[in-house]
C-alpha positions as CSV (number, residue, x, y, z in Angstrom):
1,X,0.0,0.0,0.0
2,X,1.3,3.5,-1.0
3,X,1.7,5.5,2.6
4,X,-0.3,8.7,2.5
5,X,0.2,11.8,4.7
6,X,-1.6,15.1,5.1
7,X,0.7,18.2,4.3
8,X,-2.1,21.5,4.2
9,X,-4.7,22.4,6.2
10,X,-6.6,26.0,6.3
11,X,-10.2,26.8,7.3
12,X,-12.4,30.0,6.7
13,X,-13.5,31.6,10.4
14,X,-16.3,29.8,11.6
15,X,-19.0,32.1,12.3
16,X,-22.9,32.5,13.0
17,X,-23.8,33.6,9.2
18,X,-22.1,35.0,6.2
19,X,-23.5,36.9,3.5
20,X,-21.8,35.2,0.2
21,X,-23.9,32.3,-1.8
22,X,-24.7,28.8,-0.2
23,X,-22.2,27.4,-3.0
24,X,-19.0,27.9,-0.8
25,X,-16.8,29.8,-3.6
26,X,-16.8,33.3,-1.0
27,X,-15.4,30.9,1.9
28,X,-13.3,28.7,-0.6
29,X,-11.1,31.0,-2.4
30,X,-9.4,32.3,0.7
31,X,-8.6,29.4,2.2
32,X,-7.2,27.8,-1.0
33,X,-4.7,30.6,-1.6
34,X,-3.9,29.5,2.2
35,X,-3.1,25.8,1.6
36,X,-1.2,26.5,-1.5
37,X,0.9,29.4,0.3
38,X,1.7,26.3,3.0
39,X,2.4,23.9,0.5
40,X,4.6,25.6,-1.9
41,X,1.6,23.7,-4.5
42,X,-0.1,25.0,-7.0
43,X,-4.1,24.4,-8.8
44,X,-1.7,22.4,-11.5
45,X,-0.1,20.4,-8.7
46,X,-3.1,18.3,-7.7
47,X,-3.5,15.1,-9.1
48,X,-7.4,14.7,-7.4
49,X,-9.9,16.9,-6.2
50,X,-12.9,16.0,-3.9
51,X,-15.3,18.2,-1.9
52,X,-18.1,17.2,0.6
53,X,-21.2,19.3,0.7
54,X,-25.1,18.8,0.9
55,X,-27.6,19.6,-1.7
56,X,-30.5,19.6,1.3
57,X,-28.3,22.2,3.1
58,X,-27.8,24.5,0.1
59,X,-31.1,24.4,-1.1
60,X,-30.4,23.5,-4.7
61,X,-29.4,19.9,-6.5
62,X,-26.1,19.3,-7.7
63,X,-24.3,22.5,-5.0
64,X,-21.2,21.3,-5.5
65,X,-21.0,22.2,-8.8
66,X,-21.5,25.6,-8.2
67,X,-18.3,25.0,-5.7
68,X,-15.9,24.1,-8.1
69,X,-15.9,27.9,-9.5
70,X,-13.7,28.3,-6.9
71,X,-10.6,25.9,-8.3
72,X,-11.4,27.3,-11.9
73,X,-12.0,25.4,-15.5
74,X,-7.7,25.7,-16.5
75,X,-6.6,23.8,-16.5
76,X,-8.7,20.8,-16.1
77,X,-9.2,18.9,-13.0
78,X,-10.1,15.3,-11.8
79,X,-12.9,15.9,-9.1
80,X,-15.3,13.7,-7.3
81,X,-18.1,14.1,-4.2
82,X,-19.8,13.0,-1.6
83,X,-23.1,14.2,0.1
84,X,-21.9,14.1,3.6
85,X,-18.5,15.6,5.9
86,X,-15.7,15.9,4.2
87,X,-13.4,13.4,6.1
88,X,-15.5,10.9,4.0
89,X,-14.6,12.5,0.9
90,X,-10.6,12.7,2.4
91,X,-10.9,8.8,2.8
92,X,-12.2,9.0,-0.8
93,X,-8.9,10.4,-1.9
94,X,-6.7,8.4,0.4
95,X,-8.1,5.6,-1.7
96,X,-7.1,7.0,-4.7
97,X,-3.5,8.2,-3.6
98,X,-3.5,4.3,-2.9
99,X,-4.3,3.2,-6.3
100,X,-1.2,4.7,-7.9
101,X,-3.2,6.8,-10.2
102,X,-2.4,10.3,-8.2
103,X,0.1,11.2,-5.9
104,X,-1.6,14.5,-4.2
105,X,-5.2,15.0,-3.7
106,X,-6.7,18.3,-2.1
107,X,-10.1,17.7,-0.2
108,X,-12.4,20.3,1.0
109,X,-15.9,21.0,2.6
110,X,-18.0,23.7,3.3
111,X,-21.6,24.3,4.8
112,X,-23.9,27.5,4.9
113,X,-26.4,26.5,7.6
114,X,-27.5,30.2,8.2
115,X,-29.1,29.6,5.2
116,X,-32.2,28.0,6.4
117,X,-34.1,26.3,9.6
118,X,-30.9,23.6,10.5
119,X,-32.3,21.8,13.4
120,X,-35.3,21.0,10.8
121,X,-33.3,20.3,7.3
122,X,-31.4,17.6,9.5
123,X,-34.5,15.8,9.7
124,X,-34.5,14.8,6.4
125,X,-31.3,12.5,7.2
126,X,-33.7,10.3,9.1
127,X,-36.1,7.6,8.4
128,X,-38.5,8.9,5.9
129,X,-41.4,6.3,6.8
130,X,-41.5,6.4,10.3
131,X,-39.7,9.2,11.7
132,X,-39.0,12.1,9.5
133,X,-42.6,12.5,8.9
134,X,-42.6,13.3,12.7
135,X,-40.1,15.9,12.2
136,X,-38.1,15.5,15.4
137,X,-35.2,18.4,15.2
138,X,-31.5,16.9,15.7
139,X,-30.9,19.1,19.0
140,X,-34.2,17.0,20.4
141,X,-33.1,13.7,19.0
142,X,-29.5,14.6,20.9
143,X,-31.5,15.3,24.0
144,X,-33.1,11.7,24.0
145,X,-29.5,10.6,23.4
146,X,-28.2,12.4,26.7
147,X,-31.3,11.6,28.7
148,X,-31.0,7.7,28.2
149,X,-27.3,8.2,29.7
150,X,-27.8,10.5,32.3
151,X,-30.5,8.6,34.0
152,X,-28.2,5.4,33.6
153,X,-25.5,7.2,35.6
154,X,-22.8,7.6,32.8
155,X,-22.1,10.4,33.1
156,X,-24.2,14.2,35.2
157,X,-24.8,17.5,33.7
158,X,-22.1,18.9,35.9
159,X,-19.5,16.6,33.5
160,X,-21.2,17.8,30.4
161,X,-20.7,21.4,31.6
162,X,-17.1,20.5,32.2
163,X,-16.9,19.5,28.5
164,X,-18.3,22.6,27.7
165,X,-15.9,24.9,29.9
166,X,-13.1,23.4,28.8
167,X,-13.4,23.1,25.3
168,X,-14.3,26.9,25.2
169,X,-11.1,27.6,27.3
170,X,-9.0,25.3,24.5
171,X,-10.6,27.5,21.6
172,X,-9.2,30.8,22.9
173,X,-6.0,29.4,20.9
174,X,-7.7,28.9,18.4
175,X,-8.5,32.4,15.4
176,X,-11.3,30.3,13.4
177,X,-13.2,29.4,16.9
178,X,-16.7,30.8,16.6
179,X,-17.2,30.3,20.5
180,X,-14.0,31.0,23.3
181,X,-13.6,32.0,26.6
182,X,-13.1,31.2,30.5
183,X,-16.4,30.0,31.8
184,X,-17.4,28.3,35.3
185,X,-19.2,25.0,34.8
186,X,-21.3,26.5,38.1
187,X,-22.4,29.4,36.1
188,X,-23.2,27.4,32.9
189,X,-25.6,25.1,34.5
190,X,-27.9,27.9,36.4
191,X,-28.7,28.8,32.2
192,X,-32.3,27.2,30.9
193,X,-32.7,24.3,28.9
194,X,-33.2,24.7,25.2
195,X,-34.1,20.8,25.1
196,X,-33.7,19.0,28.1
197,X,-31.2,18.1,29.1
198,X,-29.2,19.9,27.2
199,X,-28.6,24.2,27.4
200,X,-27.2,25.9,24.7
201,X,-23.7,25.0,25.8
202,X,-24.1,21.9,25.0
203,X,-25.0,22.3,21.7
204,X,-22.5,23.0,18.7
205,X,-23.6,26.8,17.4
206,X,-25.1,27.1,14.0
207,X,-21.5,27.9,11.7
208,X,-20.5,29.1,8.8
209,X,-17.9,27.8,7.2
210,X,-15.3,25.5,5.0
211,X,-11.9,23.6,5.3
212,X,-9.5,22.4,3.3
213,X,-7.1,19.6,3.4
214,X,-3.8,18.6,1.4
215,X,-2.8,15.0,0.7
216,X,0.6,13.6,-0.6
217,X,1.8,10.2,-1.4
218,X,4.6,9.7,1.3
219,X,7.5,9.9,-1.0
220,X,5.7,13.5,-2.5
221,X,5.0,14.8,1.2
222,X,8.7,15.0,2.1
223,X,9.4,17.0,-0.5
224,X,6.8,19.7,0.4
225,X,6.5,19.6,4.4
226,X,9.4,19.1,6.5
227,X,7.3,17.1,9.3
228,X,3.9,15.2,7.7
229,X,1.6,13.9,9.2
230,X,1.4,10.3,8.1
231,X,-1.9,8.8,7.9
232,X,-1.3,5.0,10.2
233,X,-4.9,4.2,9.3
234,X,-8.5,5.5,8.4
235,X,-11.9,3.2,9.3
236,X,-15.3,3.9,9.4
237,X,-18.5,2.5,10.1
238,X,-22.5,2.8,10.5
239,X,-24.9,1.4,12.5
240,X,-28.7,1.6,11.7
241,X,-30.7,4.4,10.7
242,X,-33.4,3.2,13.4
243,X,-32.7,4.7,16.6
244,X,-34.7,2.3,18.2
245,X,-32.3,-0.2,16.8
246,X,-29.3,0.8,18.5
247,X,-27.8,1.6,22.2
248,X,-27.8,4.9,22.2
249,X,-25.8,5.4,25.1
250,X,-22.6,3.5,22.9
251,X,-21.1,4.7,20.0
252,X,-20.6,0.9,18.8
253,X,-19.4,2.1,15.2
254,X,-16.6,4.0,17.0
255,X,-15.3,1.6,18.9
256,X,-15.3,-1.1,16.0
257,X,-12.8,1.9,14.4
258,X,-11.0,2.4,16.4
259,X,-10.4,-1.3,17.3
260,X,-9.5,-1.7,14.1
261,X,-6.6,1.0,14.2
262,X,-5.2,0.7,18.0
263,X,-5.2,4.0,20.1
264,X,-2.2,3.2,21.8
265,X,0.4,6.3,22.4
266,X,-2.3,8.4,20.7
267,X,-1.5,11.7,22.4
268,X,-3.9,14.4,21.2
269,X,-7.3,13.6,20.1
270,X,-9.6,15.9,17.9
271,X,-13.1,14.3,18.2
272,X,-16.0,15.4,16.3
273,X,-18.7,15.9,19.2
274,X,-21.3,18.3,18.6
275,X,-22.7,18.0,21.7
276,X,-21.2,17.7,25.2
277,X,-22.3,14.5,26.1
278,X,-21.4,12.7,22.8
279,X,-17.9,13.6,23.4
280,X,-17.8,11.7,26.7
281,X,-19.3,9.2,24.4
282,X,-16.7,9.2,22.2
283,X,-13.8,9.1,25.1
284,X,-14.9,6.3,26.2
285,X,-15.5,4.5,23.1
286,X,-12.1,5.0,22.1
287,X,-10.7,4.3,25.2
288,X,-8.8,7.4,25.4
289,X,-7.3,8.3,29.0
290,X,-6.9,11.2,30.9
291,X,-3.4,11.3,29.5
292,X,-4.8,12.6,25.9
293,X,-5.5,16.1,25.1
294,X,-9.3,16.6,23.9
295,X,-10.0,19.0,21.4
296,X,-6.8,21.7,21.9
297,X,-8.9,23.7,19.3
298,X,-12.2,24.0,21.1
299,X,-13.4,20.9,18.8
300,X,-17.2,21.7,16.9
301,X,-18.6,23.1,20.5
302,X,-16.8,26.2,19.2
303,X,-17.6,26.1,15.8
304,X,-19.7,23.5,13.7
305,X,-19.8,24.5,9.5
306,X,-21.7,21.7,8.2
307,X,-20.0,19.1,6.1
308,X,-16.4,20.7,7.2
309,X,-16.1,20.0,10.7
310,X,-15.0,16.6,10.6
311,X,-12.2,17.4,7.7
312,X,-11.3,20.0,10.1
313,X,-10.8,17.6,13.3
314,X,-8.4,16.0,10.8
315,X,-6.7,18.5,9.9
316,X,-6.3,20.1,13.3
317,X,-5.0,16.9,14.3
318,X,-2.5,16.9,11.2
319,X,-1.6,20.2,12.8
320,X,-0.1,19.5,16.2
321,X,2.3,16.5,13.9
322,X,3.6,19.6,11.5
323,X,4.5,21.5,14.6
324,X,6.3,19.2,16.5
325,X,3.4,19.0,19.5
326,X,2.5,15.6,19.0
327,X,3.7,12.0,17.5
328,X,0.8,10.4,17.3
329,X,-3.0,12.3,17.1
330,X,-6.4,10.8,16.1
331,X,-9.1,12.3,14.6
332,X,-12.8,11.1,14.7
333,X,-15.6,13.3,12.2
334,X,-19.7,11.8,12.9
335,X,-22.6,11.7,10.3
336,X,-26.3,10.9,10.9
337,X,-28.1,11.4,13.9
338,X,-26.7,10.4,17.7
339,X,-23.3,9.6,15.8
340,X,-25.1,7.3,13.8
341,X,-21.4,6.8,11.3
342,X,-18.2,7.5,12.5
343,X,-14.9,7.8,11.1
344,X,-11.7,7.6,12.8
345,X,-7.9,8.1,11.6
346,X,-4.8,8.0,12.9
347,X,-2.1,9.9,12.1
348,X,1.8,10.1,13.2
349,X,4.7,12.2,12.5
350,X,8.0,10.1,11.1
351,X,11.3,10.5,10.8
């Protein structure tokens, strides 16, 4: 198998609403200039091109299309897509790097949800006999999810708080956070319910925003960052749709991931939790001790675009390997409801 390492990351500031077009190009652009800066690459460069995105979120079919204005039509590029977070479509191009066909790949994601009613497009991911008829929002369904564990003693709202307080602190490092600050976990739980259990610091904000993410064949990443981070292993799976079919309080898909890969000597994880309780989740799914940093960049408590904020746990992950912080990181990006599929990959710095 060819080894593959990420060499560029950048992301556009996450924040509540923008005004450009629900195609991406306005967030795009920017941070594409970013990654090439970083990278010493150019458009001509890339070998493969591929983008996640949703049509339901932008309103329109076939979005991504409309994206691509922002690489250009000279010269011509190879490009693919998927309709969900872009870590998927990263794992996409991993798989091509592997092939032999390419030997970069540039990956990117972006999400407008100020766009329209979020909690309510999300329903549309759900079962559309039974449930999304019923049009239960994804902060409610993430309520039920935090309920069935709090009253089965996993975990109290004083730890969710916690989770809350300290990813905030984290993202004070961090320019792109939407969210940052000191607050007192005390102070956070006198604040009312938005759906019970869970207050609005438990909840990822509504975001704005994209990511991008640059991929090299191990021989070609040498040659264009002095530390990579080399990719050890990506898995992911999915459990049913049903969400009477599963244990809600377990994140079995997870687990079988990161199984798969081994955690051990992971030292920073970046884990894709948009909600307090599902990064406790998460933790223990992994089986990552106290010994691992959570979320040094505030994780998507702090900022949440749609269809970017898992490419961006990998990539912030990829991030403390080129700067020497970290040898070995993880990164874990959700879709579906009450982390319904789950990604995880493992990434270590070489030398």
């Amino acid at each position: 198998m060819t080894d593959v390492a990420v060499v560029g990351f950048a992301q556009a500031p996450n924040v509540r609403a923008t005004n450009g077009t629900t195609n991406g190009v306005e967030m795009l652009v920017p941070i594409f200039q970013e990654v090439f800066s970083q990278t010493g690459l150019s458009k001509s460069d890339i070998g493969f091109w591929c983008s996640g995105s949703s049509d339901y979120l932008a309103g329109r079919a076939f979005s991504f299309i409309a994206a691509i204005d922002a690489i250009g039509a000279i010269p011509p590029i190879n490009e693919s897509h998927v309709e969900m977070d872009a870590a998927w479509a990263l794992f996409e191009a991993w798989v091509k790097i592997q092939t032999g066909e390419v030997d970069t790949a540039l990956v990117y994601g972006f999400g407008k949800s100020s766009a329209g009613d979020l909690r309510r497009t999300l329903a549309l991911q759900l079962d559309p006999y039974s449930v999304a008829p019923l049009w239960p929002d994804s902060v409610s369904i993430a309520g039920l999810q935090a309920r069935m564990g709090l009253d089965a003693g996993d975990y109290t709202e004083q730890d969710m708080a916690e989770v809350a307080a300290r990813n905030r602190a984290s993202a004070k490092g961090n320019p792109s956070a939407q969210i940052s600050g000191a607050f007192d976990p005390r102070e956070l739980l006198t604040e009312p319910y938005l759906a019970d259990p869970l207050r609005a610091h438990d909840c990822a904000p509504i975001t704005d925003g994209a990511s991008v993410v640059v991929l090299a064949s191990a021989e070609r990443a040498r040659e264009i960052r002095e530390r990579p981070a080399h990719i050890g292993g990506i898995q992911h799976r999915i459990e049913s749709g049903s969400l009477g079919a599963r244990d809600l309080r377990r994140s079995v898909s997870t687990e079988a991931a990161g199984t798969a890969l081994g955690t051990d000597g992971v030292e920073i994880a970046e884990l894709h939790a948009p909600f307090t309780h599902q990064e406790i989740v998460l933790r223990r799914a992994l089986g990552l001790g106290e010994s691992v940093a959570i979320n040094p960049s505030g994780g998507a408590l702090c900022g949440n675009p749609m269809f970017a904020a898992g490419l961006s746990r990998i990539g912030e992950a990829a991030t403390q390997v080129f700067e020497g912080r970290a040898g070995k990181v993880l990164a874990h990006a959700t879709s579906g409801p009450a982390l319904q599929q789950n990604l995880v990959c493992v990434m270590e710095g070489r030398a």
